[in-house]
C-alpha positions as CSV (number, residue, x, y, z in Angstrom):
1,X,204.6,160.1,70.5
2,X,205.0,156.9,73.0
3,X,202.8,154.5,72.6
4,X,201.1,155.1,76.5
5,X,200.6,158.7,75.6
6,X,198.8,157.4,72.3
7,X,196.3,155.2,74.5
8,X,195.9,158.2,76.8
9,X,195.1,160.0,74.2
10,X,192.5,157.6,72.0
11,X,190.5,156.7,75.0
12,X,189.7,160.5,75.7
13,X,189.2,160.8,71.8
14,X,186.5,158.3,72.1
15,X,183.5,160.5,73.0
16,X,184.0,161.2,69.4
17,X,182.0,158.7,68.2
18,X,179.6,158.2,71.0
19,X,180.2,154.5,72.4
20,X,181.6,151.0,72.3
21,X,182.1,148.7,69.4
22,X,179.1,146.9,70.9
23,X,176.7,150.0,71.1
24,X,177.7,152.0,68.0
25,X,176.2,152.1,64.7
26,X,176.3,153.4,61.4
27,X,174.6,156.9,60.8
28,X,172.9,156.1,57.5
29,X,172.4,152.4,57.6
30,X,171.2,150.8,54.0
31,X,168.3,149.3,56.1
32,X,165.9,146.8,54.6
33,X,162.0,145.8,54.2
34,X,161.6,142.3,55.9
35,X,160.7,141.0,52.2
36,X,164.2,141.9,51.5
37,X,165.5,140.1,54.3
38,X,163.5,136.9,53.7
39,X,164.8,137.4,49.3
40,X,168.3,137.5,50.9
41,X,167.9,134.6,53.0
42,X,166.6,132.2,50.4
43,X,169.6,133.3,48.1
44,X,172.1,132.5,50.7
45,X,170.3,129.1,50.4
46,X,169.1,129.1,54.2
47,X,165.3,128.4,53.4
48,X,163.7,130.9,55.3
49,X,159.6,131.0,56.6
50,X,158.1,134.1,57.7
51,X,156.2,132.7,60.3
52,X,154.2,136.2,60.9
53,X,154.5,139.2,58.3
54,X,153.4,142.6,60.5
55,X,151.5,145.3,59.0
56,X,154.8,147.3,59.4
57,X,156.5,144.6,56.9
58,X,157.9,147.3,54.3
59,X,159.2,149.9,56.6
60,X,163.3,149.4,56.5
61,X,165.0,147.3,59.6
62,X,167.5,149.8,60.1
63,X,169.7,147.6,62.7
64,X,170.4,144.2,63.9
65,X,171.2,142.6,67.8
66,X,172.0,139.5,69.0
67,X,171.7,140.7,72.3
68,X,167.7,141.8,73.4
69,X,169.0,144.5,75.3
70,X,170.9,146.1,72.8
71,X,167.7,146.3,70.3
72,X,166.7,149.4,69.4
73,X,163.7,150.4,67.0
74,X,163.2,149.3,63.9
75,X,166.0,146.6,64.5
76,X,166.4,142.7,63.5
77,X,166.6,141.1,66.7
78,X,167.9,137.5,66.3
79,X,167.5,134.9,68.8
80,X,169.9,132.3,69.2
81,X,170.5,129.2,70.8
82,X,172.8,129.7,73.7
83,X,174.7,127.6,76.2
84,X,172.6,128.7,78.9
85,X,169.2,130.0,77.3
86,X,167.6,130.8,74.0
87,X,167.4,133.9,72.7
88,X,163.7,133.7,72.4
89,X,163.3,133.6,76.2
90,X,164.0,137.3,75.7
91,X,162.0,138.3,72.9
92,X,159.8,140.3,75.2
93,X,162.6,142.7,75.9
94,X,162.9,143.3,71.8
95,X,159.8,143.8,71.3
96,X,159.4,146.4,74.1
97,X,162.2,148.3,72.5
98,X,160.7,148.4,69.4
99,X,162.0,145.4,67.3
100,X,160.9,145.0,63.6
101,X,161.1,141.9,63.2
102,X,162.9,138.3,64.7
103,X,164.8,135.8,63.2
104,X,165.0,132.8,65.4
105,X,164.7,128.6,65.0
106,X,162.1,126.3,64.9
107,X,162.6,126.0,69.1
108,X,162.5,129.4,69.1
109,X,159.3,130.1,67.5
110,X,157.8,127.7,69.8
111,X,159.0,129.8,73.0
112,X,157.5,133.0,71.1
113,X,154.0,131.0,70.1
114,X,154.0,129.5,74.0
115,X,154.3,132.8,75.8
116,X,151.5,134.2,74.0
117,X,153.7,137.5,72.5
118,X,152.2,140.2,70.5
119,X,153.4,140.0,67.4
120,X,151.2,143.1,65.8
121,X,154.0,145.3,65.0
122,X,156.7,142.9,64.7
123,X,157.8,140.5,61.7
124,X,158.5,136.8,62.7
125,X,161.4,134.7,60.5
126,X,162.6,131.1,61.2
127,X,165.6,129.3,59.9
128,X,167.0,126.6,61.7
129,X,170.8,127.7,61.3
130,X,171.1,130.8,62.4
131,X,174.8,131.9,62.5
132,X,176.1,131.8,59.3
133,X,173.6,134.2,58.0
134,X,174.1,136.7,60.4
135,X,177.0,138.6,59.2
136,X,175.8,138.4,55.4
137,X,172.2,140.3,56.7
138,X,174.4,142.6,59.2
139,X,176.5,143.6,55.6
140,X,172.8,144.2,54.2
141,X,170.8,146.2,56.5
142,X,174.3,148.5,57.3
143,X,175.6,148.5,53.7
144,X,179.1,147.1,54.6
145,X,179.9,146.5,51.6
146,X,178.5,149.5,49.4
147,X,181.7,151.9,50.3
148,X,183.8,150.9,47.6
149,X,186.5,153.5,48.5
150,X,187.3,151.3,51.3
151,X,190.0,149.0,51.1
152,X,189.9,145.7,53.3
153,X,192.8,143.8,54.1
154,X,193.0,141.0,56.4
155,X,196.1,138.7,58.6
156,X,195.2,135.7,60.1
157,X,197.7,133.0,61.7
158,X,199.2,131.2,64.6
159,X,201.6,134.1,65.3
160,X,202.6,137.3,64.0
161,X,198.8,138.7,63.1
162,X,198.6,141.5,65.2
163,X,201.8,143.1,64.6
164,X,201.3,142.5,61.0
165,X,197.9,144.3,61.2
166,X,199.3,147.0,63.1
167,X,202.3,147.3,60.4
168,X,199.3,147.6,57.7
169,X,197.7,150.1,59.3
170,X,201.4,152.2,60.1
171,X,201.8,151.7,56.1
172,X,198.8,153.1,55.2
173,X,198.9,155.8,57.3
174,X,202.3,157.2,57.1
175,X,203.1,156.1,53.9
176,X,200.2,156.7,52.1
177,X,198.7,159.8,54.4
178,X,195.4,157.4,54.2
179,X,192.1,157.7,56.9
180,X,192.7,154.0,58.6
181,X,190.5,151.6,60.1
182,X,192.1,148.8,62.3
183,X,190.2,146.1,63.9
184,X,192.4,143.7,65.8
185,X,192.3,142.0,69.7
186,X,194.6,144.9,71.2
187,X,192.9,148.1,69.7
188,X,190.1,149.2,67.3
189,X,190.6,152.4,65.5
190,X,188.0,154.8,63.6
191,X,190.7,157.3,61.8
192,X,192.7,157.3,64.9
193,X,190.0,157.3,67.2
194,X,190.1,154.4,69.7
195,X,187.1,152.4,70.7
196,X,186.7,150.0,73.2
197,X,185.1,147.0,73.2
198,X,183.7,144.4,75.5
199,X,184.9,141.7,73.8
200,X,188.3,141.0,72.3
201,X,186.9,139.7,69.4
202,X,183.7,142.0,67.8
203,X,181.0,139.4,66.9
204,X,179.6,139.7,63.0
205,X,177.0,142.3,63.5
206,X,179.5,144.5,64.8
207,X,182.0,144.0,62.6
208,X,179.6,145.0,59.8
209,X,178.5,148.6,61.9
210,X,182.2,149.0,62.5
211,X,183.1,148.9,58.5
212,X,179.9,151.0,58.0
213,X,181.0,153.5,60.4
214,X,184.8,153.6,58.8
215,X,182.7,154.2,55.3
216,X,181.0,157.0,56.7
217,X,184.2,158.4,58.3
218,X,185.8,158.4,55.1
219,X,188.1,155.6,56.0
220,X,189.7,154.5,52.6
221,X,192.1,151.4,53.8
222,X,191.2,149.5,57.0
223,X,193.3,146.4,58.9
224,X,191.8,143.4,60.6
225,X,193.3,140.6,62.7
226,X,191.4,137.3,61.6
227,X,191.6,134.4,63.8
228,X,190.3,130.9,63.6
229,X,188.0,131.5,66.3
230,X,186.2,134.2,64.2
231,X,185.8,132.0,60.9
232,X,184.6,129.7,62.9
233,X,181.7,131.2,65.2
234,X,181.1,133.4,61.7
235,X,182.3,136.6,63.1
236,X,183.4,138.0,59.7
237,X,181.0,136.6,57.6
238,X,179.9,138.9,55.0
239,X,183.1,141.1,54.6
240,X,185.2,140.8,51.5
241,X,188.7,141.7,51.4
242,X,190.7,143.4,49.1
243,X,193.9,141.2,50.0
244,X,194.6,138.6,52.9
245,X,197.5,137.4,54.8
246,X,198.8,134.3,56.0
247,X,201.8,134.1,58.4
248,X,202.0,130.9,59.5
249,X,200.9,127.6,61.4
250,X,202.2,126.3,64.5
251,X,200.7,124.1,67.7
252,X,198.0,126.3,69.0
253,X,193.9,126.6,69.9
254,X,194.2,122.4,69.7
255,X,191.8,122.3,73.0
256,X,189.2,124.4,69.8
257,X,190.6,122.3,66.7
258,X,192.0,119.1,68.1
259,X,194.2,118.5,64.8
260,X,196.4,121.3,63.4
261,X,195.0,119.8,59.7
262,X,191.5,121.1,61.3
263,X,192.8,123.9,62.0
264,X,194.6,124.5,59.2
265,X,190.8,124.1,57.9
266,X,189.2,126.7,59.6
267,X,192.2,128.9,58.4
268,X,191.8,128.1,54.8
269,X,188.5,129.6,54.8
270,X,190.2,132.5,54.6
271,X,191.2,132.2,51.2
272,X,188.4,131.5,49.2
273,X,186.2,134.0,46.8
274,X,184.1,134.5,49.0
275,X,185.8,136.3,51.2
276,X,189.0,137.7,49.7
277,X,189.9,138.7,46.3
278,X,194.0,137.8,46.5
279,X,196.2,136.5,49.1
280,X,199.3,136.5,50.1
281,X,201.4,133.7,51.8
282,X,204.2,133.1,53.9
283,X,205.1,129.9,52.6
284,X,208.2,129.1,55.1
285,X,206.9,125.3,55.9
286,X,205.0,122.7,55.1
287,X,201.9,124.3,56.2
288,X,202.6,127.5,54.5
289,X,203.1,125.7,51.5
290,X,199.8,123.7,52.1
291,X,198.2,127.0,52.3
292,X,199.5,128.5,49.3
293,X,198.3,125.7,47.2
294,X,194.9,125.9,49.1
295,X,194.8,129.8,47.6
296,X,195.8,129.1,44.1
297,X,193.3,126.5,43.3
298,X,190.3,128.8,45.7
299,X,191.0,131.9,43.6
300,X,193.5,130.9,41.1
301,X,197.0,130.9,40.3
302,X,197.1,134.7,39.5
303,X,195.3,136.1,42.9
304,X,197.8,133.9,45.0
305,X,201.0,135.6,45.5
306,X,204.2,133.0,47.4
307,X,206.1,135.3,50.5
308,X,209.1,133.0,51.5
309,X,211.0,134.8,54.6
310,X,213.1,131.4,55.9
311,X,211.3,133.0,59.6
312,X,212.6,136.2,59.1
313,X,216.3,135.4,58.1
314,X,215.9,135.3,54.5
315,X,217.3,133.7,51.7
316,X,221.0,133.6,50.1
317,X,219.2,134.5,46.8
318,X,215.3,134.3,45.2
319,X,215.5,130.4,43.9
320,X,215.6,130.2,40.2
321,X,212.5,128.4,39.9
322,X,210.4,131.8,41.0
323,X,208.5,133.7,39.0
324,X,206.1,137.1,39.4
325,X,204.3,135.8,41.6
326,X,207.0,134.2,44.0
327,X,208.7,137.0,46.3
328,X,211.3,136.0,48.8
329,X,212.8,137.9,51.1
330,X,216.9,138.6,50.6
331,X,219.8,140.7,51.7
332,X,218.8,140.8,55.6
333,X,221.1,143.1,57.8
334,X,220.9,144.2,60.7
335,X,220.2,147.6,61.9
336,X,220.5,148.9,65.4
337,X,217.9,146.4,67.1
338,X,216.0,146.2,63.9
339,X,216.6,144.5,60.3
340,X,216.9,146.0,56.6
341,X,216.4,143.5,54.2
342,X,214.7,143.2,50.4
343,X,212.0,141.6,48.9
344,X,212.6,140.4,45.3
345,X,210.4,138.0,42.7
346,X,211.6,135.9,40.1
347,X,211.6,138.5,37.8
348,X,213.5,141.0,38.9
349,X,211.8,143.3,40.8
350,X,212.8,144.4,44.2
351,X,211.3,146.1,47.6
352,X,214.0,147.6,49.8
353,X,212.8,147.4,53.5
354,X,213.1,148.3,56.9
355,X,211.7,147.5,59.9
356,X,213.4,148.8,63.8
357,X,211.3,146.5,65.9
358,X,213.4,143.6,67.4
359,X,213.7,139.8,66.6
360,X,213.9,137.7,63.3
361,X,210.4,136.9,63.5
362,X,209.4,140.9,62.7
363,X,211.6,140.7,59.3
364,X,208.5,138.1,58.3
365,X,205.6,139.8,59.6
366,X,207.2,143.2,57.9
367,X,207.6,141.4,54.7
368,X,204.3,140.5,54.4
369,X,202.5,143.7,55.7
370,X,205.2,145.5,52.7
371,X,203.7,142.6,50.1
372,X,200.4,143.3,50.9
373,X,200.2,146.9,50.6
374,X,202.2,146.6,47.6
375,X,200.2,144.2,45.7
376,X,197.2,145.8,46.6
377,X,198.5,149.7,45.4
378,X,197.9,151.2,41.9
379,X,201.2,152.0,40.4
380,X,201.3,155.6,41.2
381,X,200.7,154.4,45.3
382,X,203.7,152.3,44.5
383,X,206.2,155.1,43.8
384,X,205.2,156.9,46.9
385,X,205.4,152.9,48.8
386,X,209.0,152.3,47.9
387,X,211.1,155.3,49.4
388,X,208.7,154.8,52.8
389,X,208.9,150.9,53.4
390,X,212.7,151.6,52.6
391,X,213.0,154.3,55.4
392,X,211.7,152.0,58.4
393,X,209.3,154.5,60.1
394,X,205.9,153.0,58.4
395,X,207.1,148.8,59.4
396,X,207.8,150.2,62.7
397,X,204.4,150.8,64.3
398,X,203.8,150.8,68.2
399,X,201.9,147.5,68.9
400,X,201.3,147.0,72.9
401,X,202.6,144.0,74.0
402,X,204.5,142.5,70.8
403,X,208.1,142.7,71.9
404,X,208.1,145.7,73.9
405,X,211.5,147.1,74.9
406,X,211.1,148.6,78.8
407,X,215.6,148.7,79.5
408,X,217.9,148.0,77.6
409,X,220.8,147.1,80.3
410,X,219.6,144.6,80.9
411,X,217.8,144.4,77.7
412,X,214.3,143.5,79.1
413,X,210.9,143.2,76.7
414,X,207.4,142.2,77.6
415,X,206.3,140.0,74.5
416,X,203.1,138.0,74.1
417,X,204.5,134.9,73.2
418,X,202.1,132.3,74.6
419,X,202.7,128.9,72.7
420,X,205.6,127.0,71.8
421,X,206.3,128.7,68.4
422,X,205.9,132.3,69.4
423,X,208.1,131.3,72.7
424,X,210.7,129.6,70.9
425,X,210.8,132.8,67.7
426,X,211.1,135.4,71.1
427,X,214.1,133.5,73.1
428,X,216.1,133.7,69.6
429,X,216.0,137.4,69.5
430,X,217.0,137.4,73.1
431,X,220.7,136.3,73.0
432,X,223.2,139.4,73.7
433,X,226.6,139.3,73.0
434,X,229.5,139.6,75.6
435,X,228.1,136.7,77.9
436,X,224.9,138.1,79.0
437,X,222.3,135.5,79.9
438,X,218.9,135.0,78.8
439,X,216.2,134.9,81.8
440,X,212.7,134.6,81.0
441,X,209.5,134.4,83.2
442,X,206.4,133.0,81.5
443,X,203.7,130.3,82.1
444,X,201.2,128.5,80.6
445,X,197.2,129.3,79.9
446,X,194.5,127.1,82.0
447,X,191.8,125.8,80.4
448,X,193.9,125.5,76.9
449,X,195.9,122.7,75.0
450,X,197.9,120.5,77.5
451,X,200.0,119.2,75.7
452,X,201.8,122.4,75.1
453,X,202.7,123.1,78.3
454,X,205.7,120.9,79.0
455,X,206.5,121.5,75.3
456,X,206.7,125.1,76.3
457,X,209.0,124.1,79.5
458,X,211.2,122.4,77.2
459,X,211.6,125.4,74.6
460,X,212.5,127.3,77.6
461,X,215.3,125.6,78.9
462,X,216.6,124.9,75.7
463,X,217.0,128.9,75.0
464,X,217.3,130.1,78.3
465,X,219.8,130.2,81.4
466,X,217.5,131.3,83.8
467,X,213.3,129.2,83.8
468,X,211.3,131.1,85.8
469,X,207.9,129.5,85.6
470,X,205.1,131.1,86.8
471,X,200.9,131.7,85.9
472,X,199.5,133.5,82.9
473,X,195.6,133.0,83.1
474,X,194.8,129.9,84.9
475,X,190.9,130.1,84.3
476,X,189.3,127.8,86.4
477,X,191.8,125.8,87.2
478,X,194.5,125.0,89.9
479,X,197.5,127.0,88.6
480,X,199.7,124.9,90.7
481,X,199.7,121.9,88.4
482,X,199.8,124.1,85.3
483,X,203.1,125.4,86.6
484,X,204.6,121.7,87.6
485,X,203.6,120.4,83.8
486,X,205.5,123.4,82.4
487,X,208.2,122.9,84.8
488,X,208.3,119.0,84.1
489,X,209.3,119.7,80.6
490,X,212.4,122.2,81.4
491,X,213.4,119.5,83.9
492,X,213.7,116.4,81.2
493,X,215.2,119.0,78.1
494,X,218.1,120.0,81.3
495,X,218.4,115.9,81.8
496,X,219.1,116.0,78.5
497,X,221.5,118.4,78.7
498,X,219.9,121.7,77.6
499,X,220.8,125.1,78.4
500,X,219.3,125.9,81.9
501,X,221.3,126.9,84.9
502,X,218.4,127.0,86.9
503,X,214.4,126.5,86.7
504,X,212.2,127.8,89.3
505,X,208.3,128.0,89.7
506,X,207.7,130.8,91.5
507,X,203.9,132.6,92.3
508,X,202.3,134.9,91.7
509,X,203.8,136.1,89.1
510,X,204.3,139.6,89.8
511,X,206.9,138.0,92.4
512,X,208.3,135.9,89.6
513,X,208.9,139.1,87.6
514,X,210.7,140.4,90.3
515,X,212.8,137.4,91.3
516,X,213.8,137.8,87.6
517,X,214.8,141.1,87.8
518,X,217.1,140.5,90.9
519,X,218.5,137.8,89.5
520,X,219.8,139.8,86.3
521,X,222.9,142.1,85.5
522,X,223.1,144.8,83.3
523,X,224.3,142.5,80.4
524,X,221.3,140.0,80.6
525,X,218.6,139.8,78.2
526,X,214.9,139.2,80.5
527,X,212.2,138.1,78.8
528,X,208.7,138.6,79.9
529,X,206.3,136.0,78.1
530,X,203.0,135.5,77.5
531,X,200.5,138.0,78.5
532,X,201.6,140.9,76.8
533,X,199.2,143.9,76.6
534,X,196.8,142.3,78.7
535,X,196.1,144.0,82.2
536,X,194.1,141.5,84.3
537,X,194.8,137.8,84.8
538,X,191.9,135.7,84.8
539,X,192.3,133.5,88.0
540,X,189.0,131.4,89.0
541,X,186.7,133.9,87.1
542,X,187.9,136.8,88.6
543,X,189.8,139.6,87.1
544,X,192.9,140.4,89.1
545,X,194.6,143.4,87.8
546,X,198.2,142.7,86.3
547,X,199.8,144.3,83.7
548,X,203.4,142.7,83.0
549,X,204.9,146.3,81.9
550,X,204.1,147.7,84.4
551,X,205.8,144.9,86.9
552,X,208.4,144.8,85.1
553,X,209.3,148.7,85.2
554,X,208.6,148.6,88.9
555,X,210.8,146.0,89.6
556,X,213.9,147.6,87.4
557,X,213.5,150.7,89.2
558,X,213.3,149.1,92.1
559,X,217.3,147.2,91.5
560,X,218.2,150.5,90.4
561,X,218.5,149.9,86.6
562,X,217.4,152.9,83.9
563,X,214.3,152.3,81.9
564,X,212.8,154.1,79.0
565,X,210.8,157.2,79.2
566,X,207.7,155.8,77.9
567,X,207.4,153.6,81.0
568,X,208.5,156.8,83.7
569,X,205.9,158.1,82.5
570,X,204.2,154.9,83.1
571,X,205.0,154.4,86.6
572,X,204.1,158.4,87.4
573,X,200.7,157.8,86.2
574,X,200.2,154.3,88.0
């Protein structure tokens, strides 16, 4: 099935279930008396004060909202602090709809005690910081954690997460005919059942219904994307996985971090006991290695497993020095547009592997999806593992957006590549042989890390004949001036006597894909960078609908060149 027919498809499924990731909830939550709560609290070491214990006190809180107009009865309604107002100001609406009790701060209560609220049938908690409880309650009240037949694995990253998740969830599927749960910034899925969310990234209390609701559905291995912005806003507090992934480390989210050793930090909280059991990472760099030694002294030596992929090409031969533990990947090959390749330890052991989606830079994030699953399967999963992650068909999921082939003369692919790591790892799959030249359209994201923009420029015209600089999502600000930083950068790396034949900046960008297009021959490689999946481009807070495949199958068409039948169908339904 192509992957547009599979969209189709989910978001009609998702009646199903009834709702958004932001409206649904578990069937049979654990629920919990407000005692419980406040015993919970005080063990998380929070220091909690029921300021006003309601006559109602024992009956279960069945639910939890951040958001007052999401409560429902017999919920938790906490109020935060906000940028803009306090939760509190809208306790009113909670208690209307029924709220059990709400947990706020010491400014909150005062808002409560100041409007004069009647608190009769409604529980009152204060603790002064609020977020990183809020995913350990969620994981009480919904009982998260209590369906042991489900198996949680996690990816976080710079680059390479969401393929990787998606190639965890194709693995279990396929290979192992398991119910799947994937929860990741393209796509969630309840066993195969698409649900959309408001938010690219669920906030705790929803991730806790989501995993509830994948318990209920009999859901026995589940996939999530974990980014440093949802360690660090507490998003997936609460939730312990089975195994986690690390791919790697590059310049990104600085304008968040401001050091990469910050957020190196804020990725390291991944691998602690808390929240994972073992890990597995690609140690390829300094940072990888950095990480790997974070892991064996968090859950020791035995939980933290070594992945060394060289950035997908491999090794000559596993280094001598490896043992069990230490897998590297050897033997790469390539196959049609995809790799075959083999991951062996120190002691012997190997995984033969295959993987048909494009670019060096897959050969890693299929090593450690295989890894993963591997280390994480009894030995009788293992048997049934070997034969599929040989074959190719389970490391070859469809994942919107991640290198997606629309022609193939010229050989054109919509990618999501958005910094200079992921940028640089696309252009070096793009080369064709025969004399074909690389073009590639991309720009640079407003309101983010500045200093990567002429970087980016640079990378560009080091890799590519053709620069065609253009927006991506300026934000709030002037995209003119993003595109002259970017375009500032290829100018000094061609001074210095890198690649580029030409560099334009050209807007908007759906004229940029174009220009691209009309530029190119049948033995040209066109790469599309940056946005990806994504189908509106954010330009002064206002949502202008875009989506780079579908540009980009227009404008082939249009110059008379043949594209796949996925995106026919595309363009017939457009």
């Amino acid at each position: 099935m192509d992957s547009e027919t599979r969209l189709a498809q989910d978001a009609r499924r998702t009646s199903h279930l009834g709702g958004d990731v932001q409206s649904l909830r578990p069937r049979n939550p654990r629920g919990s008396t407000v005692t419980e709560l406040v015993e919970h609290l005080e063990a998380l070491g929070a220091h909690p004060v029921l300021e006003h214990q309601s006559s109602e006190s024992e009956e279960d809180v069945r639910g939890i909202s951040m958001d007052s107009r999401a409560v429902r009865p017999a919920d938790l309604y906490v109020a935060l602090p906000g940028a803009k107002a306090h939760g509190a100001q809208f306790a009113q609406k909670a208690l209307e709809a029924q709220a059990h009790a709400i947990l706020t701060d010491t400014a909150g209560v005062r808002m409560i005690r100041e409007a004069n609220l009647s608190l009769d049938r409604c529980s009152l908690l204060v603790c002064d910081s609020l977020r990183p409880v809020i995913g350990s309650l969620a994981a009480l009240i919904y009982g998260s954690q209590d369906y042991k037949g489900l198996n949680r694995y996690a990816v976080t990253g710079t680059n390479g997460k969401t393929t990787t998740t998606y190639m965890l969830e194709s693995v279990f599927r396929t290979a192992l005919k398991a119910k799947t749960g994937l929860i990741g910034t393209i796509q969630i899925l309840v066993d195969g059942v698409s649900v959309p969310s408001a938010l690219t990234t669920p906030e705790s209390v929803h991730v806790h219904s989501l995993l509830a609701i994948m318990g209920e559905c009999g859901v026995s291995h589940a996939a999530m994307e974990v980014s440093s912005h949802a360690i660090d806003y507490h998003r997936v507090d609460g939730v312990v996985y089975k195994v986690s992934g690390f791919t790697n480390l590059t310049q990104d989210h600085l304008d968040l971090h401001g050091t990469m050793q910050n957020y190196f930090d804020s990725k390291a909280q991944l691998f602690t006991p808390e929240r994972t059991e073992r890990a597995v990472i690609t140690a390829d760099d300094k940072w990888g290695e950095k990480m790997l030694r974070h892991a064996q002294i968090q859950l020791g030596t035995g939980n933290a497993v070594r992945l060394v992929t060289e950035y997908g090409m491999g090794l000559a031969e596993v280094p001598a020095e490896f043992g069990p533990l230490d897998w590297a990947v050897i033997n790469v090959e390539r196959d049609g547009l995809g790799h075959r390749f083999t991951l062996a330890n120190g002691t012997g052991d190997t995984i033969p592997c295959c993987t048909h989606l494009p670019a060096d830079f897959n050969v890693s994030n299929a090593a450690l999806a295989a890894l993963m699953v591997y280390i994480g399967a009894s030995e009788e999963e293992r048997i049934i593992l070997r034969p599929a992650l040989a074959d190719g068909t389970a490391l070859t999921p469809i994942v919107p957006g991640r290198m997606q082939l629309i022609s193939l003369a010229p050989h054109t692919i919509v990618d999501f590549a958005h910094n200079p790591d992921g940028l640089t790892r696309a252009l070096e799959a793009m080369d064709r042989p025969g004399g074909g030249r690389v073009i590639i359209v991309f720009g640079a994201t407003g309101e983010r890390d500045h200093l990567k923009r002429p970087l980016m420029g640079e990378i560009a015209a080091q890799h590519a004949d053709i620069v065609i600089v253009t927006d991506d999502d300026p934000h709030g600000e002037d995209p003119a001036p993003i595109r002259e930083a970017v375009v500032a950068g290829a100018e000094r790396a061609n001074a210095a006597g890198a690649r580029a034949s030409q560099i334009l900046n050209l807007a908007p960008r759906e004229v940029a894909i174009a220009r691209a297009i009309e530029l190119a021959d049948a033995r040209d490689a066109i790469l599309i960078a940056g946005r990806g999946h994504e189908t509106a481009q954010d330009v002064a807070g206002t949502d202008v609908q875009l989506d780079d495949r579908v540009e980009t199958a227009k404008a082939l068409v249009s110059n008379n060149f043949e594209i796949l039948p996925d995106y026919r169908r595309m363009l017939e339904e457009a």
